[in-house]
N, CA, C and O of each residue as an XYZ file, in Angstrom:
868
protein
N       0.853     -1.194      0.000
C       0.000      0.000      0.000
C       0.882      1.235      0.000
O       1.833      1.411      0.762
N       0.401      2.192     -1.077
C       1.503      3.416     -0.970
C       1.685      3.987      0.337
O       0.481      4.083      0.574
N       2.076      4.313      1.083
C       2.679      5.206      1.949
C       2.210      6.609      1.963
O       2.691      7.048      0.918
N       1.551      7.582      2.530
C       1.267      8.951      2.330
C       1.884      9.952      3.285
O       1.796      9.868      4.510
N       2.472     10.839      2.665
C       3.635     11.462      3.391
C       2.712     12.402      4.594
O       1.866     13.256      4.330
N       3.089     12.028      5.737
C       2.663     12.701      6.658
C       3.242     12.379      7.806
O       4.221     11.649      7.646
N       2.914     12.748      9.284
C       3.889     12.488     10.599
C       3.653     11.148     10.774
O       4.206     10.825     11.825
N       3.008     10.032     10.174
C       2.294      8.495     10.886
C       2.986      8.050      9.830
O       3.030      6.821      9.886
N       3.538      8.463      8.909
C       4.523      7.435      8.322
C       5.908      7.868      8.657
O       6.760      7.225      8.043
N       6.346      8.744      9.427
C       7.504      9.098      9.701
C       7.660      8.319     10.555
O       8.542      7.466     10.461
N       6.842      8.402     11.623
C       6.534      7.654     12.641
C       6.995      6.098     12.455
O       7.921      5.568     13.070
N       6.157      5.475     11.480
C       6.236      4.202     11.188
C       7.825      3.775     10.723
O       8.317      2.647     10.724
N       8.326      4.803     10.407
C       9.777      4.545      9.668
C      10.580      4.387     10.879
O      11.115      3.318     11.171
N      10.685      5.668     11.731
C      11.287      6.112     12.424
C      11.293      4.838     13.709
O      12.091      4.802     14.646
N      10.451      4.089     13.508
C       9.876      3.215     15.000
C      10.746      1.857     14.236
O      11.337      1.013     14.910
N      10.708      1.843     13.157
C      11.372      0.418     12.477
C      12.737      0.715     12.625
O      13.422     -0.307     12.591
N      13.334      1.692     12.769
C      14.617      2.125     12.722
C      15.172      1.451     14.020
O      16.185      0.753     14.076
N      14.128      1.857     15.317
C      14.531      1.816     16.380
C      14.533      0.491     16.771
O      15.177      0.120     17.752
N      13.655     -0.495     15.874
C      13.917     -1.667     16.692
C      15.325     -2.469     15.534
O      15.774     -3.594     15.752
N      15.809     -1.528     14.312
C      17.123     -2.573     14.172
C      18.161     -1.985     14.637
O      19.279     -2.262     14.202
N      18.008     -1.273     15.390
C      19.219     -0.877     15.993
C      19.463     -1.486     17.663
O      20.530     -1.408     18.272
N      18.232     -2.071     18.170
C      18.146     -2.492     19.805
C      19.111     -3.694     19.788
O      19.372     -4.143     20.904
N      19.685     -4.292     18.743
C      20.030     -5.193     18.613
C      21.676     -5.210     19.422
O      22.214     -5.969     20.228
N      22.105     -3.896     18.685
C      23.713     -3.754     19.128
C      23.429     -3.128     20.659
O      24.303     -3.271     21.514
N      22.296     -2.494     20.948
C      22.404     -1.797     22.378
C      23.585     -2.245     23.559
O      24.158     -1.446     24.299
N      23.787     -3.702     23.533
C      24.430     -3.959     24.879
C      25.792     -4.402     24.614
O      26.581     -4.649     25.526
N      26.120     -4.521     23.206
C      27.635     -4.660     22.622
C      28.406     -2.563     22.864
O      29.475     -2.120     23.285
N      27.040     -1.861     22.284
C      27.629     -0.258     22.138
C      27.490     -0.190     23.739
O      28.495      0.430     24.087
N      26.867     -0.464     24.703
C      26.820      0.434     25.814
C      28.187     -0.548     26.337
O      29.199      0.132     26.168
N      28.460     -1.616     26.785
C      29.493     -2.141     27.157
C      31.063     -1.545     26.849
O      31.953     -1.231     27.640
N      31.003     -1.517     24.813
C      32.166     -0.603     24.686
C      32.489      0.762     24.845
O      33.582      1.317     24.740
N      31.342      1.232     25.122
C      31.198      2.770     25.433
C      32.050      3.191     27.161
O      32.497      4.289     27.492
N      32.042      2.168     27.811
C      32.777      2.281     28.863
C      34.134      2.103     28.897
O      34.772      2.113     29.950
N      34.631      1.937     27.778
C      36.062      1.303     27.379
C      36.939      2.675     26.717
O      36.471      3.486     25.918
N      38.059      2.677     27.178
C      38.890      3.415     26.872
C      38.770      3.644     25.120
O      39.059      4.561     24.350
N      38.171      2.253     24.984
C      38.537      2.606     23.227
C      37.309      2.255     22.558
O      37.164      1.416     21.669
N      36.404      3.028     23.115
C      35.435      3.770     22.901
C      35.141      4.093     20.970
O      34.180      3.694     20.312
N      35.994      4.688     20.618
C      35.793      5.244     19.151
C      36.542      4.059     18.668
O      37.319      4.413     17.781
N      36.613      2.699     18.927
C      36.456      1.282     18.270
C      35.308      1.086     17.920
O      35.309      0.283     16.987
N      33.993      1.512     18.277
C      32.886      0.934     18.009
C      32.416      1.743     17.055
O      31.397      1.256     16.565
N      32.669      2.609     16.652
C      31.981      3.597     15.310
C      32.310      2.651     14.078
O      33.246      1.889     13.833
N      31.149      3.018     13.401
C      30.262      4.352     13.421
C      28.866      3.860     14.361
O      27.868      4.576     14.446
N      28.985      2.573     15.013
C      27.626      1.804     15.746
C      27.568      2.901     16.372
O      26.908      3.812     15.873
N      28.290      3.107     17.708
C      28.140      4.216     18.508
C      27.407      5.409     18.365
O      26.602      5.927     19.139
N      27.880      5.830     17.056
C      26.886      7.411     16.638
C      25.333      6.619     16.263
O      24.222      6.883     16.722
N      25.687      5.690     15.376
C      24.488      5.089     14.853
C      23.184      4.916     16.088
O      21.975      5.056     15.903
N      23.782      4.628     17.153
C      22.937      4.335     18.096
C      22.190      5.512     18.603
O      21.007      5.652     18.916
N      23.654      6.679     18.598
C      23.119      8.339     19.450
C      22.094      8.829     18.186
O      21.034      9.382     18.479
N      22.468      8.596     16.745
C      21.460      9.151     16.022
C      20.030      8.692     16.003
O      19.074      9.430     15.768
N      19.951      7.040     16.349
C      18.835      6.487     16.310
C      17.815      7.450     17.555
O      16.619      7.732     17.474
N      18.560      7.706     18.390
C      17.807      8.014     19.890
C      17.657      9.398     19.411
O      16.724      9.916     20.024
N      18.261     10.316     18.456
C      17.732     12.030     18.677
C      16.639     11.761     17.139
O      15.682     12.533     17.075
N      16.763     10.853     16.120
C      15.719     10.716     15.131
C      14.120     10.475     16.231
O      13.167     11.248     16.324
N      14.320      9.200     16.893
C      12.926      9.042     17.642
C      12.867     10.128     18.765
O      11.828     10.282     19.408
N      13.850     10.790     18.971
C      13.179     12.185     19.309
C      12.443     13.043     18.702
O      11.447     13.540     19.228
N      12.908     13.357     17.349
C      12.719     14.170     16.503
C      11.232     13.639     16.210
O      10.235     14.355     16.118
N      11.290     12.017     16.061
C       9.350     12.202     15.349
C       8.516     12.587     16.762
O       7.601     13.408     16.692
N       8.822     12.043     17.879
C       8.183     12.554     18.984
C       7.910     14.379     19.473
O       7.082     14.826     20.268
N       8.867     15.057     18.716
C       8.764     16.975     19.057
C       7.844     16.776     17.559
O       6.717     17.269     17.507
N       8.239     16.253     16.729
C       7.283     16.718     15.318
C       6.024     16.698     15.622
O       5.239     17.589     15.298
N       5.533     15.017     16.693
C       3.871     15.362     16.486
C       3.391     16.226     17.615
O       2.257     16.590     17.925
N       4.620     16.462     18.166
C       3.703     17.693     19.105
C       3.956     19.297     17.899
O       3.152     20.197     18.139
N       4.594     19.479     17.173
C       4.338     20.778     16.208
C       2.969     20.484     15.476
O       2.110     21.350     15.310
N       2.851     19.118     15.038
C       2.283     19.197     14.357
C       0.411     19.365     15.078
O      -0.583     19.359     14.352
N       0.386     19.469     16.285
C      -0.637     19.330     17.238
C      -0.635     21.000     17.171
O      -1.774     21.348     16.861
N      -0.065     21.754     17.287
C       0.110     23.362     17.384
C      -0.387     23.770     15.860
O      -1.237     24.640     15.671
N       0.245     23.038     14.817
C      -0.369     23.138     13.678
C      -2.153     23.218     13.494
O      -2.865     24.161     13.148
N      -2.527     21.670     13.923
C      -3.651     21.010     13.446
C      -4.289     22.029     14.521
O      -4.989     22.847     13.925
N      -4.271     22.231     15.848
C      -5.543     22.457     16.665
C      -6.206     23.348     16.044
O      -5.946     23.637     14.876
N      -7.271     23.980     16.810
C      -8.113     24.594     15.996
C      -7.489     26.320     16.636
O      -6.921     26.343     17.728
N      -7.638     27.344     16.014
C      -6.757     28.404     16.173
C      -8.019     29.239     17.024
O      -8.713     30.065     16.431
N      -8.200     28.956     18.305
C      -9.309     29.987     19.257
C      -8.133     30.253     20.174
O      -7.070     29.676     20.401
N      -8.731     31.347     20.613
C      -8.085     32.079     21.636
C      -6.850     33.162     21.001
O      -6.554     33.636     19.905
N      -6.560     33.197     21.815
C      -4.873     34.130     21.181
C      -3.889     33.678     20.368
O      -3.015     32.823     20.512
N      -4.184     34.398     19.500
C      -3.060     33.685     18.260
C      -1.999     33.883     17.983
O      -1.373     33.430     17.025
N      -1.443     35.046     19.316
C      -0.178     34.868     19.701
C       0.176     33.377     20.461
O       0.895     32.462     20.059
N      -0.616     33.502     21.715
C      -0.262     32.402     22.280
C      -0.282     31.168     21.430
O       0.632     30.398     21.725
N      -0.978     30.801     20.563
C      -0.779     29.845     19.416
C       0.527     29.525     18.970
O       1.121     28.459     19.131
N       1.003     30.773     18.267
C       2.128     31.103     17.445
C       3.532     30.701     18.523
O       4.549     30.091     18.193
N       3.220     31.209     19.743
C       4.563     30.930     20.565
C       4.636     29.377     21.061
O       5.736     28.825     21.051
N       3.650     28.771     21.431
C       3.512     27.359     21.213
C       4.130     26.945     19.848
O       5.258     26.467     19.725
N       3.516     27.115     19.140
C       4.486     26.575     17.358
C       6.013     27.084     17.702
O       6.897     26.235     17.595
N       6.292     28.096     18.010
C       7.979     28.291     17.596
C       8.726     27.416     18.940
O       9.827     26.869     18.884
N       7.959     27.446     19.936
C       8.890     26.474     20.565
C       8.904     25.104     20.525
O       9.793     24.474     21.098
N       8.042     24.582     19.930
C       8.058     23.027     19.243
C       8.702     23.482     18.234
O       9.168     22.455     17.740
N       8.988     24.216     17.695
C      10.523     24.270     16.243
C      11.673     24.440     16.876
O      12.698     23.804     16.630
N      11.537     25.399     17.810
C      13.130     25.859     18.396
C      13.470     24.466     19.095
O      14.658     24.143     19.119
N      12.467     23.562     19.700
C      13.339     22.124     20.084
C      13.583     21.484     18.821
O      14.670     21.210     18.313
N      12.706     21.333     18.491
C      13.051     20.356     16.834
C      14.631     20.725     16.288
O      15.522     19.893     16.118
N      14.724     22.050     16.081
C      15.903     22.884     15.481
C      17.363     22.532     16.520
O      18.479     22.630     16.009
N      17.206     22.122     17.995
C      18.508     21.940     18.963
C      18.921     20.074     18.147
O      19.983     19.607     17.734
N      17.591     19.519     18.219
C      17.964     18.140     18.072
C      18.142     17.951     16.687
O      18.373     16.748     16.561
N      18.158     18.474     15.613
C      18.331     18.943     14.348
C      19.654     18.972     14.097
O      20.113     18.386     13.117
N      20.483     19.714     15.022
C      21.689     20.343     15.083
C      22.314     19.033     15.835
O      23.356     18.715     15.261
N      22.084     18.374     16.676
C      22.764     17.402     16.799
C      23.225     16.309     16.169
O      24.339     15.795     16.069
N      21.925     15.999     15.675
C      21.971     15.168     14.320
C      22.784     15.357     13.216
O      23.225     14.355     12.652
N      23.211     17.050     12.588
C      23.552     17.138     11.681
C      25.124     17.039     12.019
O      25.987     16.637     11.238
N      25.339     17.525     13.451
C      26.481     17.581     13.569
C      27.618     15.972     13.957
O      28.788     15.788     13.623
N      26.869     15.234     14.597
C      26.731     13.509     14.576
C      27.093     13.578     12.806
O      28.263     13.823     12.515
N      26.487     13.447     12.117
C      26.768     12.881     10.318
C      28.429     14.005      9.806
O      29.329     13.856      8.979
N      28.167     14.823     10.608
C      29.512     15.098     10.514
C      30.741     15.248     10.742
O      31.680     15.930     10.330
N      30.538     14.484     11.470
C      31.865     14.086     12.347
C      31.969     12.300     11.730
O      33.108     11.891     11.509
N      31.413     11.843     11.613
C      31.537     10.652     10.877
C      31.973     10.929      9.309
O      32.842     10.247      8.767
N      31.505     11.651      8.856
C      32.184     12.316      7.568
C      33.163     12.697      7.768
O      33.852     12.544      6.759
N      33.901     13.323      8.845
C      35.202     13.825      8.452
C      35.613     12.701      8.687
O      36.302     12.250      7.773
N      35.349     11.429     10.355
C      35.936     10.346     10.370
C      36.576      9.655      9.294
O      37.790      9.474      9.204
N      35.453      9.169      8.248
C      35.830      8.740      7.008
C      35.450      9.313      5.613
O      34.632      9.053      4.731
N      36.704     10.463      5.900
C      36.911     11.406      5.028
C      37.833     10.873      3.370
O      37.654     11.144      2.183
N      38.544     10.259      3.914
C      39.396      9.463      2.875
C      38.716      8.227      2.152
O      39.329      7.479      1.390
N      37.140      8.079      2.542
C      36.448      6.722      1.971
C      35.553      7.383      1.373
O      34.680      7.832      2.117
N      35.433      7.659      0.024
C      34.151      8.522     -1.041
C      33.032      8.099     -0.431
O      32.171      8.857      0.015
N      32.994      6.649     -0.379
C      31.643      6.025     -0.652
C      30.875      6.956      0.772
O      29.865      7.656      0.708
N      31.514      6.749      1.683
C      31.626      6.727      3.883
C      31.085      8.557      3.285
O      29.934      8.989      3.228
N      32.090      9.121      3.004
C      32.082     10.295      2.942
C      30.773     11.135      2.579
O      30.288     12.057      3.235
N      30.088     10.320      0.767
C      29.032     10.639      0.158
C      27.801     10.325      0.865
O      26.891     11.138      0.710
N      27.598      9.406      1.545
C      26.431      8.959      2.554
C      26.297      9.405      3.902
O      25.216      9.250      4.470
N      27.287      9.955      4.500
C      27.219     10.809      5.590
C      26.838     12.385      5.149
O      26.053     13.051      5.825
N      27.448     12.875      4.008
C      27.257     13.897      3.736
C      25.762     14.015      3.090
O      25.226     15.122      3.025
N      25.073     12.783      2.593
C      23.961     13.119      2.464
C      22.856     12.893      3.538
O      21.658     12.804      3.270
N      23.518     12.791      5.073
C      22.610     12.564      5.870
C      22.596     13.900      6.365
O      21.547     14.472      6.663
N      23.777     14.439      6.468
C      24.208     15.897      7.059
C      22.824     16.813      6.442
O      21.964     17.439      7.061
N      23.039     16.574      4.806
C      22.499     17.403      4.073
C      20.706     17.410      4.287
O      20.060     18.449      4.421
N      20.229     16.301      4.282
C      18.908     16.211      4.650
C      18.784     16.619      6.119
O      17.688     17.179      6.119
N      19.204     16.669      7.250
C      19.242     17.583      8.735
C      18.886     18.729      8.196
O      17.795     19.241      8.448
N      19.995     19.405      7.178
C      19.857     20.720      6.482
C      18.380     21.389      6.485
O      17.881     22.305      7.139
N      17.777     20.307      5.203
C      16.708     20.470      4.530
C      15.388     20.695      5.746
O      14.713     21.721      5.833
N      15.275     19.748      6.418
C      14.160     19.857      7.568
C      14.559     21.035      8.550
O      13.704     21.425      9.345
N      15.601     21.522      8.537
C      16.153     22.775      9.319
C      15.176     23.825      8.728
O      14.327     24.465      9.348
N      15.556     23.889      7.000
C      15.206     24.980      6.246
C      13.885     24.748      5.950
O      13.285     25.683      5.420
N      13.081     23.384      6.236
C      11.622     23.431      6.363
C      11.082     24.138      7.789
O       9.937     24.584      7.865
N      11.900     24.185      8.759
C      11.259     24.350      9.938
C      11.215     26.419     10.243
O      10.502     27.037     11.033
N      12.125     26.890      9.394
C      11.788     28.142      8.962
C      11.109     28.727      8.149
O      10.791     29.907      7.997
N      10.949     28.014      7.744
C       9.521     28.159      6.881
C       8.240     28.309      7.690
O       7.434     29.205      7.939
N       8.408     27.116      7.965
C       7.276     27.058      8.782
C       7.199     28.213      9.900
O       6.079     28.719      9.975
N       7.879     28.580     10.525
C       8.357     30.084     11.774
C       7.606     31.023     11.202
O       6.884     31.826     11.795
N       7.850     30.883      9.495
C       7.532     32.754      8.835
C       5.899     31.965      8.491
O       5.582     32.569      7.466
N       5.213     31.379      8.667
C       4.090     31.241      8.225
C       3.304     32.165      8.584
O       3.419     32.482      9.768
N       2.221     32.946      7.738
C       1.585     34.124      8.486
C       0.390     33.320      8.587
O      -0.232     33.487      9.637
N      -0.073     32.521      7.797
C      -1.569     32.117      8.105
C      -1.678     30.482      8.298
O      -0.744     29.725      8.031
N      -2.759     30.119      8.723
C      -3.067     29.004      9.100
C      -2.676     28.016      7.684
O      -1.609     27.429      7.502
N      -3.604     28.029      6.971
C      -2.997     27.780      5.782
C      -1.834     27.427      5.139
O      -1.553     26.379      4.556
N      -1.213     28.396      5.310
C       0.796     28.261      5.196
C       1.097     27.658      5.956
O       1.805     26.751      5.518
N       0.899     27.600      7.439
C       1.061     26.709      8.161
C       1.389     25.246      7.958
O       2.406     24.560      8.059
N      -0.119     24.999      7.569
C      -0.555     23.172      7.478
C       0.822     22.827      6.101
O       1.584     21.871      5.957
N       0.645     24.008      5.359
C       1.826     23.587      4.010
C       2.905     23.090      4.334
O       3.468     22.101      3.863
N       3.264     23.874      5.276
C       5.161     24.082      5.816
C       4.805     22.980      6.798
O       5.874     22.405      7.003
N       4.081     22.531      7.339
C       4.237     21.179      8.476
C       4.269     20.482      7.361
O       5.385     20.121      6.989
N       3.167     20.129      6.591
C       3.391     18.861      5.934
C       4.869     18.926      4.786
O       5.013     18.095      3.889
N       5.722     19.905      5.007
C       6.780     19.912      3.644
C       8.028     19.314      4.828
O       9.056     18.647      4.715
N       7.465     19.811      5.708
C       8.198     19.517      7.086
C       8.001     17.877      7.616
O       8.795     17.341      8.389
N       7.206     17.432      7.243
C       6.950     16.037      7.525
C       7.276     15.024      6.299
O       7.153     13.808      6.444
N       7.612     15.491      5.336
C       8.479     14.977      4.151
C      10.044     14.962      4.323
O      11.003     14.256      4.012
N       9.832     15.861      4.838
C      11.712     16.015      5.085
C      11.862     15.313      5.571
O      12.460     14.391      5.017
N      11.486     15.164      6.892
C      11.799     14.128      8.157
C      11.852     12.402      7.541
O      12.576     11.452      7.838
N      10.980     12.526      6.788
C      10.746     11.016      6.678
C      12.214     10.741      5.350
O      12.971      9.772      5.399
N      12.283     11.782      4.355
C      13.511     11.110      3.891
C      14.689     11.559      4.426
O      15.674     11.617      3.689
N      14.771     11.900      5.612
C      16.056     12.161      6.565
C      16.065     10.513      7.105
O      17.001      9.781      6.783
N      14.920     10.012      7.960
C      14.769      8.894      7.729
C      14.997      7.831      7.106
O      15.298      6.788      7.686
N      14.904      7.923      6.045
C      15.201      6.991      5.075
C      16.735      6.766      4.538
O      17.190      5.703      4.116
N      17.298      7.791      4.631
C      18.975      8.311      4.380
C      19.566      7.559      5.673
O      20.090      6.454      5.536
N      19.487      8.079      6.732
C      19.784      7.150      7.894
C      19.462      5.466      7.509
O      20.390      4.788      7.069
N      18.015      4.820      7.718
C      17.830      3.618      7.006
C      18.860      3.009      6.099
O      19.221      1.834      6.169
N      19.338      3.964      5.178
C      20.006      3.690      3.965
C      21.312      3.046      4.404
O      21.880      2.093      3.872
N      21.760      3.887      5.693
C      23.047      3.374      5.704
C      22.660      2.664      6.987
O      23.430      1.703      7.020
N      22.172      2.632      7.664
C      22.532      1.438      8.995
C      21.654      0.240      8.867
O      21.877     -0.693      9.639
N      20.607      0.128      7.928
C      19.519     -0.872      7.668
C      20.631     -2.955      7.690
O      21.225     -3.456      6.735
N      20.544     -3.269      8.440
C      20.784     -4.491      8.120
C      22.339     -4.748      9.677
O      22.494     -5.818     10.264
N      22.914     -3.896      9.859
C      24.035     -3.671     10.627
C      23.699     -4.666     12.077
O      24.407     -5.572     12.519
N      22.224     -4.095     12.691
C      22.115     -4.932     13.798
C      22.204     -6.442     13.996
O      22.477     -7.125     14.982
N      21.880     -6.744     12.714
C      21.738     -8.129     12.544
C      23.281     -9.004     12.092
O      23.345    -10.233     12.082
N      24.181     -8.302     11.820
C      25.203     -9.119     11.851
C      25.873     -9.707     13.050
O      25.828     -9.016     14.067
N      26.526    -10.935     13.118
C      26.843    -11.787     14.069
C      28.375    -12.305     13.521
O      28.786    -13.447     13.312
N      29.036    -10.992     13.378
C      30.514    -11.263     13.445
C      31.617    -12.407     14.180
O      31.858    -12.218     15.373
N      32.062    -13.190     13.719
C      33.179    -14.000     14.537
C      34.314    -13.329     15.145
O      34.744    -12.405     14.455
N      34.890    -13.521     16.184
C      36.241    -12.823     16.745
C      36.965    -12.687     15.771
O      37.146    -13.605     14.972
N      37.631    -11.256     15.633
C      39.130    -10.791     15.219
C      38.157    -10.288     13.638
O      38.737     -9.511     12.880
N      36.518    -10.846     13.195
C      36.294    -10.413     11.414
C      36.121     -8.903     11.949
O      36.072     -8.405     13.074
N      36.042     -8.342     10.483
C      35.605     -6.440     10.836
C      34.328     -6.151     10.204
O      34.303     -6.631      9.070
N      33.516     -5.689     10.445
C      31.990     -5.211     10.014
C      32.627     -4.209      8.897
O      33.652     -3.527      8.913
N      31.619     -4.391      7.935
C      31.809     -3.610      6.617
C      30.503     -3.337      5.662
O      29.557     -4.088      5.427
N      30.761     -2.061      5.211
C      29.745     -1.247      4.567
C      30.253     -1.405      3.667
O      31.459     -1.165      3.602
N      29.487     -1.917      2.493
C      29.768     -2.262      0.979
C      28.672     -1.368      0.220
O      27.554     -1.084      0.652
N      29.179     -1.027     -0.879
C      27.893     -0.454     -1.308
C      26.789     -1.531     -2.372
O      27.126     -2.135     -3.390
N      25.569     -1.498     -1.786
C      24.619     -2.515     -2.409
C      24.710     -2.468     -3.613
O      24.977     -1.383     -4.131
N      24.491     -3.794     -4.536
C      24.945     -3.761     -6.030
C      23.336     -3.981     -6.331
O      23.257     -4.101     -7.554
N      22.158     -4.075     -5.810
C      21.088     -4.568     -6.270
C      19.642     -3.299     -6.084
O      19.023     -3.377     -5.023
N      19.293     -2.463     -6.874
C      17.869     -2.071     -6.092
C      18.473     -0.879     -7.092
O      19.529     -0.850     -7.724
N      17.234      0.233     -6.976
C      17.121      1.413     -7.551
C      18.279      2.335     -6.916
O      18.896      3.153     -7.599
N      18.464      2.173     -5.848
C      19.436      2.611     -4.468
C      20.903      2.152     -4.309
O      21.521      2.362     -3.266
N      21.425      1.538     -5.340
C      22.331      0.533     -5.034
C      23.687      1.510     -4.651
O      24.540      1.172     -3.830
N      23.699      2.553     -5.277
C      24.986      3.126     -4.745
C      24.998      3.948     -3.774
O      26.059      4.052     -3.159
N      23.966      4.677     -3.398
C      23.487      4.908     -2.104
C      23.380      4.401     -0.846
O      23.402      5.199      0.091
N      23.236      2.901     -0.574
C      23.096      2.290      0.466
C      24.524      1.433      0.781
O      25.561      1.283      0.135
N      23.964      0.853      2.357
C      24.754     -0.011      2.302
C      24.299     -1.221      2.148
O      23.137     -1.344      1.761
N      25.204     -2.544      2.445
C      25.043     -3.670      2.653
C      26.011     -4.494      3.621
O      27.007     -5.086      3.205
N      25.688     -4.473      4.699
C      26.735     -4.772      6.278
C      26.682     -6.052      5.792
O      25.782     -6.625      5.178
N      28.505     -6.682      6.391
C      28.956     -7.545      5.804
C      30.077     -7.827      6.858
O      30.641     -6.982      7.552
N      30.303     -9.264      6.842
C      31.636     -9.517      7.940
C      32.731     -9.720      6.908
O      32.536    -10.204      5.794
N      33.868     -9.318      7.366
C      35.131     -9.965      6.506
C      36.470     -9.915      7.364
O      36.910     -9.007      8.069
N      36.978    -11.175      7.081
C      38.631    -11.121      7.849
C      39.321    -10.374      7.678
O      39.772     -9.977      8.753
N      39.975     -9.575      6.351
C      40.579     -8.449      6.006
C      40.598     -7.019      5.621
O      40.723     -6.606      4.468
N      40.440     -6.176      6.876
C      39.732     -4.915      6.462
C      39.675     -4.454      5.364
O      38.716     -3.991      4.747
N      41.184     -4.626      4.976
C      41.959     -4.482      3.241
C      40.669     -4.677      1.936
O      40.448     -3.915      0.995
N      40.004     -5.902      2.277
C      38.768     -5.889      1.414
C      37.465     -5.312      1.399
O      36.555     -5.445      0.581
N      37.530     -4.733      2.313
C      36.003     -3.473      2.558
C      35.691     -2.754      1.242
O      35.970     -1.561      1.366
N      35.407     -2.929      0.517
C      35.153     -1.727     -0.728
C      34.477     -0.511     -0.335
O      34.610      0.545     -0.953
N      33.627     -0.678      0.868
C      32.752      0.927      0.929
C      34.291      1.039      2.350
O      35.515      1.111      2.238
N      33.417      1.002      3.452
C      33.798      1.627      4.651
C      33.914      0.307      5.669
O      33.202     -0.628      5.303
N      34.738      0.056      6.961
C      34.880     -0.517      7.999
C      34.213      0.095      9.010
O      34.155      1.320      9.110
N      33.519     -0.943     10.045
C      32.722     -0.441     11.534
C      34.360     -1.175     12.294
O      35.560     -0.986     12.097
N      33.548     -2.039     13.191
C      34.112     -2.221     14.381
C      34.644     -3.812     14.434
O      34.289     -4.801     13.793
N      35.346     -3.679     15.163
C      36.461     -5.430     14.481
C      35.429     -6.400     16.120
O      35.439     -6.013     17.288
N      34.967     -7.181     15.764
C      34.484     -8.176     16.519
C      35.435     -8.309     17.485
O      36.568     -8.206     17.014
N      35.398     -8.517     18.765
C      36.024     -8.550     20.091
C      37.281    -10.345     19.769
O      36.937    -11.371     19.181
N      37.921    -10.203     20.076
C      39.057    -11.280     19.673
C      38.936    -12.571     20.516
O      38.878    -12.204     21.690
N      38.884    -13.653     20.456
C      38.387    -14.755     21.758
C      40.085    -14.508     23.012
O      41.150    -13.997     22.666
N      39.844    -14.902     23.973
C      41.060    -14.599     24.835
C      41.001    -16.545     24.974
O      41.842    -17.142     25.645
């Protein structure tokens, strides 16, 4: 069934996200206590981004509640309700964008690493520059426009994220292999995405390397 762009399919995306990522939860929080900490990237961010995205659809449907209600009473007080469901949207926005970029510079020397972070950066952008939009709305009307252009964004910010961590939780690496981002050879998407993959020799990663499976003692 098509999909219709609005906050309940962001939602729906955004909620599938969260359960393939629960998978690594207790491998990332374990190494997160470890001196070597930035061994586990890009899981690590992957995980902090998963948690400010299901933030993000959670502040959206409260904008979008400031949007929809019905406009009685003071329409100032209206209006200042709307900008501060943006001005949060806009902090966790900024985290997000700044998370995809720091993994971009991480793997700055890997095109593939580089081009897919930078297009996650870039979509943060876009829902930024929807959410000012939405600020200058003078009428109700403009309003409902700029939420719903605003609820498009989100969902293919969504989907860009998806793109690259979709499949990651589910690998079950052997000691000493390294997790690897290949770029998918199959789908409309193929150079865009990934495809998580174990391999013994980092040397053979064609996209990008995660985190080397813990070594048996």
């Amino acid at each position: 069934m098509r999909c219709i762009w609005n906050c309940h399919c962001g939602r729906a995306l955004l909620v599938s996200i969260a359960v393939l990522s629960c998978g690594f939860t207790s491998l990332l929080t374990a190494q997160a206590r470890s001196p070597k900490a930035r061994a586990a990237e890009p899981f690590a961010t992957f995980h902090l981004l998963d948690r400010q995205l299901s933030m993000l659809e959670v502040q959206s449907a409260a904008l979008r509640k400031t949007v929809d209600s019905p406009q009685t009473g003071n329409v100032n007080s209206a209006r200042l309700a709307r900008n501060k469901a943006v001005r949060e949207m806009r902090q966790t926005l900024a985290k997000i964008r700044k998370m995809a970029l720091r993994l971009r510079r991480r793997y700055r020397r890997k095109a593939f690493a580089a081009r897919l972070f930078g297009r996650l950066q870039a979509r943060a952008v876009s829902v930024e520059v929807g959410l000012k939009m939405l600020s200058s709305a003078r009428t109700p009307d403009h309003a409902h426009t700029a939420a719903s252009e605003v609820d498009k964004r989100i969902v293919t910010l969504g989907l860009q994220y998806n793109a690259i961590t979709a499949g990651y939780a589910a690998l079950s690496c052997t000691a000493g292999q390294w997790t690897c981002c290949e770029p998918k050879t199959l789908g409309a998407a193929a150079s865009e995405a990934c495809r998580w993959i174990c391999t013994k020799q980092v040397q053979s990663c064609r996209g990008f390397a995660g985190p080397r499976a813990a070594m048996l003692k």
